[in-house]
KOLNUTOR-875681 format. One record per residue (C-alpha): residue in one letter; residue number from 1; x, y, z. Coordinates in pm, whole numbers, plus 50000, padded with zeros to 5 digits. Example, Ala and Ser with C-alpha at 12.3 -4.5 7.8 and 13.67 -1.06 7.14 Angstrom:
<sites>
+---+-----+-------+-------+-------+
: r :   k :  east : north :    up :
+---+-----+-------+-------+-------+
: a :   1 : 51230 : 49550 : 50780 :
: s :   2 : 51367 : 49894 : 50714 :
+---+-----+-------+-------+-------+
</sites>
This chain:
<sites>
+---+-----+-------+-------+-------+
: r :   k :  east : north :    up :
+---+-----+-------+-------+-------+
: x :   1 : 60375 : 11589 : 32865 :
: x :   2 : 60523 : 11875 : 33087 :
: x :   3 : 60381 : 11761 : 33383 :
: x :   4 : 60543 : 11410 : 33330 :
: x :   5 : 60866 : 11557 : 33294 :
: x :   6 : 61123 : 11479 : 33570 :
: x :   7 : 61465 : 11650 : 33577 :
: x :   8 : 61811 : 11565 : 33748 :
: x :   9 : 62047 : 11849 : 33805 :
: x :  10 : 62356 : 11766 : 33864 :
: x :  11 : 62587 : 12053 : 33947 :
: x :  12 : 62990 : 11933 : 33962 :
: x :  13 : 63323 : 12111 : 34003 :
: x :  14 : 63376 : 12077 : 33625 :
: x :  15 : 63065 : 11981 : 33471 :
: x :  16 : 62701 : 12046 : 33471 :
: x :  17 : 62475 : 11729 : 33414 :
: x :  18 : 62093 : 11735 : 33300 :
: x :  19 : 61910 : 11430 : 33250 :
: x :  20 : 61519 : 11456 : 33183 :
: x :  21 : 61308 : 11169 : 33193 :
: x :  22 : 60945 : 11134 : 33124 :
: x :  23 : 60677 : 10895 : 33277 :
: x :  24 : 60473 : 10723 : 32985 :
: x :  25 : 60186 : 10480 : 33005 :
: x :  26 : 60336 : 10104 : 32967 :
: x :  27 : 60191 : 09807 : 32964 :
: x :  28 : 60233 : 09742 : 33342 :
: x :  29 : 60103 : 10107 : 33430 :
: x :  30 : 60373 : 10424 : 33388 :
: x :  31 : 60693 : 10354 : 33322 :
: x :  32 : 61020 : 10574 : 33329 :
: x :  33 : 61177 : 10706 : 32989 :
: x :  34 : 61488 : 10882 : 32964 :
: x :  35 : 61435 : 11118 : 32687 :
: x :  36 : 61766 : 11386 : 32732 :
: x :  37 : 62109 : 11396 : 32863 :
: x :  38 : 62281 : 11740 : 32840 :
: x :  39 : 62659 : 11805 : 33008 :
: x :  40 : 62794 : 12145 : 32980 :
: x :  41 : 63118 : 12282 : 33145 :
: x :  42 : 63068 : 12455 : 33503 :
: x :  43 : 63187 : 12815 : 33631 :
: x :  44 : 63192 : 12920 : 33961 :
: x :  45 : 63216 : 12615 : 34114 :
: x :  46 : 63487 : 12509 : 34296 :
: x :  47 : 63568 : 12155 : 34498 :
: x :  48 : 63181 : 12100 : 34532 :
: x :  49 : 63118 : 12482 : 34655 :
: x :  50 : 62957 : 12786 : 34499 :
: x :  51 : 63218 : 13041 : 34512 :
: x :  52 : 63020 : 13287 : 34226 :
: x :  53 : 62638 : 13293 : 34206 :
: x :  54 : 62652 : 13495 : 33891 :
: x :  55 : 62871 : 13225 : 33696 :
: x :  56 : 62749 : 12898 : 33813 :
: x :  57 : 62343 : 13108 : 33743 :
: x :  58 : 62497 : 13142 : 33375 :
: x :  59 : 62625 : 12785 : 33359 :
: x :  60 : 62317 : 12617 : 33500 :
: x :  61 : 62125 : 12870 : 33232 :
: x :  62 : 62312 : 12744 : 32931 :
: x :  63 : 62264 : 12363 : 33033 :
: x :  64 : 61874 : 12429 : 33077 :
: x :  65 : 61840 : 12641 : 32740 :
: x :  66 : 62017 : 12341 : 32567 :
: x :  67 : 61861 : 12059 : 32722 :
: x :  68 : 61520 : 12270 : 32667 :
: x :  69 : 61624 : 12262 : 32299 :
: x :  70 : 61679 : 11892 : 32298 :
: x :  71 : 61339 : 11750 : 32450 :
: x :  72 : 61124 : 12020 : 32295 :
: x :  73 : 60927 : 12103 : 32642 :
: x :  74 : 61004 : 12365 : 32890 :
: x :  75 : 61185 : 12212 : 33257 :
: x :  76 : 61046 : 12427 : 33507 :
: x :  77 : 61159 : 12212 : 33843 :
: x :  78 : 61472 : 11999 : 33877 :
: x :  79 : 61566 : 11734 : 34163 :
: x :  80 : 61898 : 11862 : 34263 :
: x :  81 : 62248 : 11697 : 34357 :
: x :  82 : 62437 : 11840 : 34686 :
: x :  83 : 62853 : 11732 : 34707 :
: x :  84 : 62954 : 11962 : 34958 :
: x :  85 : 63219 : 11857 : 35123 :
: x :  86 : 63140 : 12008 : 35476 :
: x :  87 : 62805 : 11743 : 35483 :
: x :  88 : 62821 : 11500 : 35821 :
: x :  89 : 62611 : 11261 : 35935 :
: x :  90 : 62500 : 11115 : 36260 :
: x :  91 : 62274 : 10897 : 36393 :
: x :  92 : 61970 : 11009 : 36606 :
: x :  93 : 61681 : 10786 : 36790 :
: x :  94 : 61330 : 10824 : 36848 :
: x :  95 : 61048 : 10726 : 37071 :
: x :  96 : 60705 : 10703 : 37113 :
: x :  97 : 60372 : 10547 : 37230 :
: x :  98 : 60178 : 10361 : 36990 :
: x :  99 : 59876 : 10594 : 36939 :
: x : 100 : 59568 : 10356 : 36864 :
: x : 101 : 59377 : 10183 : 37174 :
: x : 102 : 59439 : 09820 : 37011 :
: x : 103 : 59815 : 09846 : 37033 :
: x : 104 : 59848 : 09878 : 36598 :
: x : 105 : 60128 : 10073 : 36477 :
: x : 106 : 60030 : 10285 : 36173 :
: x : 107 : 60166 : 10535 : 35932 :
: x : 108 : 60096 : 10803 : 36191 :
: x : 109 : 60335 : 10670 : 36488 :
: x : 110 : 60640 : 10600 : 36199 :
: x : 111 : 60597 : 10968 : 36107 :
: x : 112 : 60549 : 11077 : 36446 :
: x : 113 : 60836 : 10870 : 36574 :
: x : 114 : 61100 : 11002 : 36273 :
: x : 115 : 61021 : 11316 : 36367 :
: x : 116 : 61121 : 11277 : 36702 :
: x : 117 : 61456 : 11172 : 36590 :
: x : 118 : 61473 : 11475 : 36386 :
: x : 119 : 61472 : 11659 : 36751 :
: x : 120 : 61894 : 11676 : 36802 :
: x : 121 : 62062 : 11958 : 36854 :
: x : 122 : 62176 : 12065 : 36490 :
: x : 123 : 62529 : 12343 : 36487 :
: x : 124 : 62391 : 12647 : 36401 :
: x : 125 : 62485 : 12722 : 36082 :
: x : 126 : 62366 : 12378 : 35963 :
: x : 127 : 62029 : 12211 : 35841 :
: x : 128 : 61893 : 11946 : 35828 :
: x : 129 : 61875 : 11762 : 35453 :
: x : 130 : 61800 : 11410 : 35554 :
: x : 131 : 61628 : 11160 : 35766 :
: x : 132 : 61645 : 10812 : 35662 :
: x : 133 : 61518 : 10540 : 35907 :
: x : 134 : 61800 : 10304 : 35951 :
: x : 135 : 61570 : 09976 : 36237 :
: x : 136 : 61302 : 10030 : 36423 :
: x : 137 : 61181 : 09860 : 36767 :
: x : 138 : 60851 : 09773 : 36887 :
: x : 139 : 60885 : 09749 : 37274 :
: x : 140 : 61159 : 09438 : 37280 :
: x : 141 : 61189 : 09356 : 36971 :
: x : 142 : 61496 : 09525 : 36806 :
: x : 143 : 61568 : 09556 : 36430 :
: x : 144 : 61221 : 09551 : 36267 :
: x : 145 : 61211 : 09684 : 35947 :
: x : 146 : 60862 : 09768 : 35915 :
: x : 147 : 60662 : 09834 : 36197 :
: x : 148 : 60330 : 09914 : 36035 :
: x : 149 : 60078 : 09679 : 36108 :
: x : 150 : 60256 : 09518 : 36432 :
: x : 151 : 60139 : 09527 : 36746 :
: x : 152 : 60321 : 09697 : 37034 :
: x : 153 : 60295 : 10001 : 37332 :
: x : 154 : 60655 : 10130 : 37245 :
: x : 155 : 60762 : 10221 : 36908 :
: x : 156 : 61181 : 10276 : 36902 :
: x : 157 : 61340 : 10427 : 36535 :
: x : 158 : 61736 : 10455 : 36465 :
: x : 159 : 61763 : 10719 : 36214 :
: x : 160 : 62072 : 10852 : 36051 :
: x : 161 : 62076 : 11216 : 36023 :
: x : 162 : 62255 : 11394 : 35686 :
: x : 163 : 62326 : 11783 : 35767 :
: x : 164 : 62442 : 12050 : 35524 :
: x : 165 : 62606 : 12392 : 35589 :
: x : 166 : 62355 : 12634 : 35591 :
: x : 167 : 62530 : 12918 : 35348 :
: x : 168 : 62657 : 12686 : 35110 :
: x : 169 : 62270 : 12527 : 35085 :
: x : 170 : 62157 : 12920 : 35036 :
: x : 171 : 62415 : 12980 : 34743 :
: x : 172 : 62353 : 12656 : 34570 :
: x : 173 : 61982 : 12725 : 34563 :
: x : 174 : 62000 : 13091 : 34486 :
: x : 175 : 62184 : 13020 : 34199 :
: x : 176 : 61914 : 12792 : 34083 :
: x : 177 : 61653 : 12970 : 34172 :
: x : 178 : 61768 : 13229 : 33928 :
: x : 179 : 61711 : 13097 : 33659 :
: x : 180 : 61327 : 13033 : 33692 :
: x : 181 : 61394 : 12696 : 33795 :
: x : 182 : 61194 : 12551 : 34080 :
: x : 183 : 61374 : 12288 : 34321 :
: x : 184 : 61185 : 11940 : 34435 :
: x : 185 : 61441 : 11880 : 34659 :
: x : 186 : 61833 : 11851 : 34723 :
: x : 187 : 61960 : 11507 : 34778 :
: x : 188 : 62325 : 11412 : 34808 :
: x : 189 : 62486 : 11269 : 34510 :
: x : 190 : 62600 : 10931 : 34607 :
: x : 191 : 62207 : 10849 : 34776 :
: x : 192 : 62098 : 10971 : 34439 :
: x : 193 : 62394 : 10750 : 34201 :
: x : 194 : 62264 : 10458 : 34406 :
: x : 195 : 61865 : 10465 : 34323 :
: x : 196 : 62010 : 10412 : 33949 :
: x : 197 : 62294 : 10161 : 34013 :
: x : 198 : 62253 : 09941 : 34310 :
: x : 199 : 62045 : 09608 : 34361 :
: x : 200 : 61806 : 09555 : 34654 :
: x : 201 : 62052 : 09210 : 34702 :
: x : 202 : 62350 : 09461 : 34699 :
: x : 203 : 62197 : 09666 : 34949 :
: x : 204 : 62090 : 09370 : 35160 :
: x : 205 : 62438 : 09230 : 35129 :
: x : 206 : 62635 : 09525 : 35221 :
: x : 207 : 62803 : 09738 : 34961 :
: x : 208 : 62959 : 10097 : 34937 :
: x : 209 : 62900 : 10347 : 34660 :
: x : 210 : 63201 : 10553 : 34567 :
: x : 211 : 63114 : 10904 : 34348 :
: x : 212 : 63473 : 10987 : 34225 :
: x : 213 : 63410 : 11352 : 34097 :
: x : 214 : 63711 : 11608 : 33960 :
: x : 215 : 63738 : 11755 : 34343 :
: x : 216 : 63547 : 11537 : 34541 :
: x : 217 : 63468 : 11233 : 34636 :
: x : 218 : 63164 : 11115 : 34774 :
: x : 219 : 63019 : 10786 : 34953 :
: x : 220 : 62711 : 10596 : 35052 :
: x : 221 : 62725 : 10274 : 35236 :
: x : 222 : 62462 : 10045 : 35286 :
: x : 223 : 62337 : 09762 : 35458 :
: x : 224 : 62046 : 09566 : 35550 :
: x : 225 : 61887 : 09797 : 35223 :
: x : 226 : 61946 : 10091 : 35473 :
: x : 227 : 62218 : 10345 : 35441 :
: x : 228 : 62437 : 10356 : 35699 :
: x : 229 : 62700 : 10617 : 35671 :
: x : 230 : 62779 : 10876 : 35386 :
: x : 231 : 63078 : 11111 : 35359 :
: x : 232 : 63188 : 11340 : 35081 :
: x : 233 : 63608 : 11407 : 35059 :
: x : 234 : 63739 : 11651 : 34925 :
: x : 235 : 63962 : 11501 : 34696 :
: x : 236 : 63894 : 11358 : 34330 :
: x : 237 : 64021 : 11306 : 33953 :
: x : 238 : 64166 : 11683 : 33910 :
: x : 239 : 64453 : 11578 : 34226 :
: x : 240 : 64550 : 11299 : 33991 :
: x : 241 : 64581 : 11540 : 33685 :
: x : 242 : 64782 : 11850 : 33902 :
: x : 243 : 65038 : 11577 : 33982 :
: x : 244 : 65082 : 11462 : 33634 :
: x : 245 : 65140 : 11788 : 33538 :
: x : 246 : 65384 : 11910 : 33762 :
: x : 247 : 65548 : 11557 : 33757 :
: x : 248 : 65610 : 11567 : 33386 :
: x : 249 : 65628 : 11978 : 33382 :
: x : 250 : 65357 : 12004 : 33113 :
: x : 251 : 65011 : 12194 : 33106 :
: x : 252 : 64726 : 12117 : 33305 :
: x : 253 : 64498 : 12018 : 32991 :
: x : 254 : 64751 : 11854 : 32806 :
: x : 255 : 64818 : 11645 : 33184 :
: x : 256 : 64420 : 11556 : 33140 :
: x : 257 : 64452 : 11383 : 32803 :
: x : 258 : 64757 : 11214 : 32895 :
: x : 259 : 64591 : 11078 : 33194 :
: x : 260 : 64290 : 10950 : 32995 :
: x : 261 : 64473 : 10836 : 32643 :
: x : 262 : 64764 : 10632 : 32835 :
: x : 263 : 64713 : 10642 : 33207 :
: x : 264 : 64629 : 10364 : 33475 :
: x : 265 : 64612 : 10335 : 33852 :
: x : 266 : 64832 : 09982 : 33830 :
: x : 267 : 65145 : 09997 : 33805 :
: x : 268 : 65295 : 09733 : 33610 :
: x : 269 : 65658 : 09586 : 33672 :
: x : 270 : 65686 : 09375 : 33351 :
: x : 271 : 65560 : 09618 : 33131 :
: x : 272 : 65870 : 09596 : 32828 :
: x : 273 : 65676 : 09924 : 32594 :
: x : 274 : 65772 : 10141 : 32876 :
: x : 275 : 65807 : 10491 : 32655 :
: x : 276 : 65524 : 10683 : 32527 :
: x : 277 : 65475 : 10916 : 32214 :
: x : 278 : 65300 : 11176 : 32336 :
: x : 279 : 65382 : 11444 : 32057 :
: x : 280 : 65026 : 11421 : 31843 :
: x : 281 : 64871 : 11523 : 32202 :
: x : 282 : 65104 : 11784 : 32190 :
: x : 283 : 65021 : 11940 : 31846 :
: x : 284 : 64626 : 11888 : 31915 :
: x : 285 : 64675 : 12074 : 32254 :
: x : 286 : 64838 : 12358 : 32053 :
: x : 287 : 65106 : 12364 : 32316 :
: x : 288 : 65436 : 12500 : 32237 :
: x : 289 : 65654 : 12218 : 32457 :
: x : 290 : 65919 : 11987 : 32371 :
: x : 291 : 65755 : 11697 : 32530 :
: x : 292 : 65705 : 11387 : 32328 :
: x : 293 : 65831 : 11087 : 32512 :
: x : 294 : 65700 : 10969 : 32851 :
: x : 295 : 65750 : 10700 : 33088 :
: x : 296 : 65409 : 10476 : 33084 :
: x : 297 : 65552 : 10327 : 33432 :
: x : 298 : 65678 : 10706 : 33584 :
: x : 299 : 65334 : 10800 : 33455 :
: x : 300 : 65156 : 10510 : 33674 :
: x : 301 : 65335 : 10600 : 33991 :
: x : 302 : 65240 : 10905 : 33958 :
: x : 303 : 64857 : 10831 : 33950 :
: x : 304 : 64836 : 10492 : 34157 :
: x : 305 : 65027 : 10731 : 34444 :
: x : 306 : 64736 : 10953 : 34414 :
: x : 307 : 64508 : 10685 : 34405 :
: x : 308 : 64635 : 10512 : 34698 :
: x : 309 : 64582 : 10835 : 34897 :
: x : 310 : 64183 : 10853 : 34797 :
: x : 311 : 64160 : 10465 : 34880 :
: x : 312 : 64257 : 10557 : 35216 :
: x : 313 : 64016 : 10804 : 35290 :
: x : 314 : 63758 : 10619 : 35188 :
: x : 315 : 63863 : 10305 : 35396 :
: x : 316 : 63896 : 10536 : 35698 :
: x : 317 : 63506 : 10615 : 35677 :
: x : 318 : 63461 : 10219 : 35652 :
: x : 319 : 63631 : 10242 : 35948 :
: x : 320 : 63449 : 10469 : 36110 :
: x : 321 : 63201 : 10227 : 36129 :
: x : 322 : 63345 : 09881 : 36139 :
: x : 323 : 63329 : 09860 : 35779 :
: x : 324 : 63662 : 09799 : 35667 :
: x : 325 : 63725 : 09513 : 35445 :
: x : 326 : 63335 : 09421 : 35551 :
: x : 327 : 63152 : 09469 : 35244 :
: x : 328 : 63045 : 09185 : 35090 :
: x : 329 : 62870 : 09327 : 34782 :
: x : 330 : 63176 : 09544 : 34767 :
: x : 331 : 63237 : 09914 : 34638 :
: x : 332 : 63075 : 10067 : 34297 :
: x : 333 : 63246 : 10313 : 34116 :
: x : 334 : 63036 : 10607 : 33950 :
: x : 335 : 63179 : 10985 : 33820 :
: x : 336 : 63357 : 11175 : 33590 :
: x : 337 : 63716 : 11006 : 33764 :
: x : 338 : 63552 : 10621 : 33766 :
: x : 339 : 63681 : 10557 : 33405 :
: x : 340 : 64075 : 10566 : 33484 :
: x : 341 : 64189 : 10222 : 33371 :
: x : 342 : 64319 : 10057 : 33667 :
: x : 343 : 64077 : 10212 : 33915 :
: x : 344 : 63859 : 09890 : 33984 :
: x : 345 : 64189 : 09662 : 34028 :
: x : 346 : 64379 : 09866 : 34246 :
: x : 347 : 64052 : 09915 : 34460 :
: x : 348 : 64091 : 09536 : 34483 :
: x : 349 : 64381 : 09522 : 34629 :
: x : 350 : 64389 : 09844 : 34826 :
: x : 351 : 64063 : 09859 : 35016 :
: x : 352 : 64046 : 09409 : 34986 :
: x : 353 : 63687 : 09416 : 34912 :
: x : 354 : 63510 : 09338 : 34531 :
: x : 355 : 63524 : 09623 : 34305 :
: x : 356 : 63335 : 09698 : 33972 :
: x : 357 : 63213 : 10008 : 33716 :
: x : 358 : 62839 : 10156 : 33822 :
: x : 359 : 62595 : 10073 : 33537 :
: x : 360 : 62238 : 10170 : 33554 :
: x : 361 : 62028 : 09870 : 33665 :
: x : 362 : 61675 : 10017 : 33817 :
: x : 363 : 61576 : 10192 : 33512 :
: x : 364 : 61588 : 10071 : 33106 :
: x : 365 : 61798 : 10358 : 32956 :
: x : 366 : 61862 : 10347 : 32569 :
: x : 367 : 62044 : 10676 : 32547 :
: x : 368 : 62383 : 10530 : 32515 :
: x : 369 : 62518 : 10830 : 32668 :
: x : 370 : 62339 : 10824 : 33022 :
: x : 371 : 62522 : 10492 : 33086 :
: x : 372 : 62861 : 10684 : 33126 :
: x : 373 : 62962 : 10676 : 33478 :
: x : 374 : 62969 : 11056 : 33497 :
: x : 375 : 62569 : 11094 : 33403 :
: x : 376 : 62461 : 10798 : 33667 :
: x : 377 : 62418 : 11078 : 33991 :
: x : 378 : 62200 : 11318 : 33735 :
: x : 379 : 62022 : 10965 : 33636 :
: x : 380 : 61985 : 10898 : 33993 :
: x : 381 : 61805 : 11177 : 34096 :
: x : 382 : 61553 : 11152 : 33802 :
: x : 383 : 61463 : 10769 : 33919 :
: x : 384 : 61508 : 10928 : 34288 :
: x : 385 : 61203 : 11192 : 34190 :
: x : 386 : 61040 : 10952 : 33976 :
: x : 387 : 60985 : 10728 : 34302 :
: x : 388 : 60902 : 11010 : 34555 :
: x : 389 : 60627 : 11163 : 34302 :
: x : 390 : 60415 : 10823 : 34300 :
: x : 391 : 60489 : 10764 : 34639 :
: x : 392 : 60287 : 11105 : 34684 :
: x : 393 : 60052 : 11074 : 34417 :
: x : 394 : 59965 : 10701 : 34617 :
: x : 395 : 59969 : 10893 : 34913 :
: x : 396 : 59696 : 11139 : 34823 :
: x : 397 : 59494 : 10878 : 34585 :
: x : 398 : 59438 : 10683 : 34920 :
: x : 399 : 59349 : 10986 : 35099 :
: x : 400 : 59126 : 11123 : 34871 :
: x : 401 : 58956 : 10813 : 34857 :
: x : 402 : 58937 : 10779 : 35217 :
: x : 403 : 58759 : 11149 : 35179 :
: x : 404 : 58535 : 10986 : 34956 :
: x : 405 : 58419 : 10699 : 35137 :
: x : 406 : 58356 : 10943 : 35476 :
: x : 407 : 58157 : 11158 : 35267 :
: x : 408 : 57946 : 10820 : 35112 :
: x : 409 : 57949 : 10713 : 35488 :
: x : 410 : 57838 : 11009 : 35631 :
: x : 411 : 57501 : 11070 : 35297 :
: x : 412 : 57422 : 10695 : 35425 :
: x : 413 : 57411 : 10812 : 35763 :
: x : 414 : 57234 : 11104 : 35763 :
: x : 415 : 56979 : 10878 : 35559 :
: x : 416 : 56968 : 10590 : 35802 :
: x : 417 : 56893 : 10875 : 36060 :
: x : 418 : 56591 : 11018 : 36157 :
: x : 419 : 56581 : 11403 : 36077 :
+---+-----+-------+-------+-------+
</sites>
């Protein structure tokens, strides 16, 4: 069972996420099971960067030791969620000759022609965390999506190139590594909130994923089923609760339940129940404040103003790319700050494209707690390591039996000839 165990990891300003999944044997060969979901709150993380190795080590600690508790199997390697907001992307191209004599493009010249993309000259204090073939061309022929198997003397690949910052990578891993944990592989979160929520037909289309976390806020955008641009901002739910705080004077955590229990990003004109009790929030709190009434309307300014403000840094990245208003699949909403009531109407209206709530759609999940918006990037990555471990275990099945049939080929050989 251990070895069948895949883990997502993700690590967010306020929360640490922790959803295990396990590969069984179905009916139509393995199939993935979620069998854990673990959130615990996060230290030393701040707007998507390590700023204390010792406290986010603890934090990521006490999320393992609990989820270990939960599934009753030790995790030993996790697939891990990046949301640094200093990430860029840009795109790169490569070329090369077709190897083979008879003009055939194999797996060899893709790999060989990636890598030349990879070949651009990266800042120095960044690295490279992704590659991700956007078309290729074979000699006149532009936007091929898979060469392999065509015939050509010039292979041509677009790639789009994701870079991290270098010391921010190194913290982020150190602090894992600490606690015993081995990392597959960092992937950022909205590439990894999209292998659980979006449709091939959505990707064809043309649709944008939009991670709202407490501090950031991260994108993928995709078209043709190839991303296209990704971003992260850093901006997110907790800029929505600091201005409902110092708009109403109260304290930050009492700000977050009022913004959960009676906020919205619309603001409506003909609402007549305009005042709000607020006073049993109060007393649970344990605040000693005079607050009890609010303004449900004053309150709604206050957040759809905020709102307004992310919408328009995510349409400037549409923009960025021609994207604006563009998307015909539309934008999905995933993280912690997706489930403000309001959010997928004003979205609507703001950034004129169709708007909706992430659910999980690749995988079959039964834990009714995955499903929550904020669990879909630590989902993600599970389905996202899931994939890339039978990719590579098809990957060295065909070798190995390509090792086999040599070694068959060369006994009949050596029989056929004379000694």
């Amino acid at each position: 069972m251990k070895d069948n165990v895949i883990a997502g990891l993700d690590i967010g300003s306020t929360s640490i996420r922790l959803v295990i999944g396990q590969r069984i044997a179905g009916p139509a060969g393995d199939e993935l099971q979620i069998i854990g979901a673990i959130s615990v709150p996060t230290s030393g993380v701040s707007r998507g960067i390590v700023n204390s190795i010792e406290e986010t080590t603890s934090s990521i600690s006490a999320c393992l030791e609990k989820a270990e508790r939960l599934v009753g199997v030790p995790i030993s390697r996790v697939w891990v969620s990046i949301n640094d907001p200093y990430i860029k992307c840009e795109r790169s191209k490569g070329v090369v000759a077709v190897g083979r004599s008879d003009g055939e493009i194999n797996e060899n010249d893709v790999s060989r022609a990636i890598e030349a993309a990879r070949a651009l000259a990266v800042p120095v204090n960044y690295e490279i965390l992704h590659v991700i073939p956007i078309k290729f061309g074979v000699d006149n022929q532009g936007d091929v999506k898979d060469p392999i198997g065509m015939n050509g003397i010039r292979l041509e690949v677009e790639t789009l190139i994701v870079q991290g910052l270098s010391t921010q990578i190194k913290n982020l891993t150190k602090a894992i590594y600490r606690t015993g944990l081995e990392i597959e592989d960092l992937v950022i979160a909205p590439l990894a909130a999209a292998e659980a929520v979006l449709s091939t037909k959505q990707k064809e289309l043309g649709v944008a994923l939009v991670n709202l976390g407490s501090s950031t806020t991260s994108l993928a955008i995709y078209e043709d089923r190839n991303l296209i641009h990704t971003a992260v901002l850093p901006i997110g739910s907790e800029h929505i609760t600091a201005d409902i705080a110092i708009g109403l004077r109260c304290p930050i955590n009492l700000a977050e339940r009022i913004k959960r229990e009676y906020g919205t990003a619309v603001v409506d004109e003909n609402e007549t129940k305009d005042d709000v009790d607020v006073s049993q929030l109060v007393k649970e709190e344990e605040i000693n404040d005079d607050i009890s009434i609010i303004s449900r309307k004053y309150l709604a300014e206050i957040i759809s103003a905020r709102v307004e403000e992310i919408f328009d840094k995510v349409d400037n990245e549409f923009k960025r790319i021609d994207r604006s208003g563009m998307l015909p699949a539309g934008i999905i909403f995933v993280g912690g700050g997706a489930d403000l009531e309001g959010l997928v109407e004003a979205a609507k209206k703001k950034l004129r494209l169709p708007a909706a709530l992430g659910a999980a759609k690749n995988i079959n999940v039964i834990i009714d707690k995955v499903k929550a918006p904020e669990f879909l990037t630590a989902l993600g990555l599970v389905v996202w390591g899931s994939r890339t471990e039978t990719t590579s275990s098809h990957a060295a099945n065909l070798s190995q039996n390509f090792s086999g049939l040599l070694e068959k080929t060369k006994g009949l050989w050596n029989k056929i000839m004379p000694k």
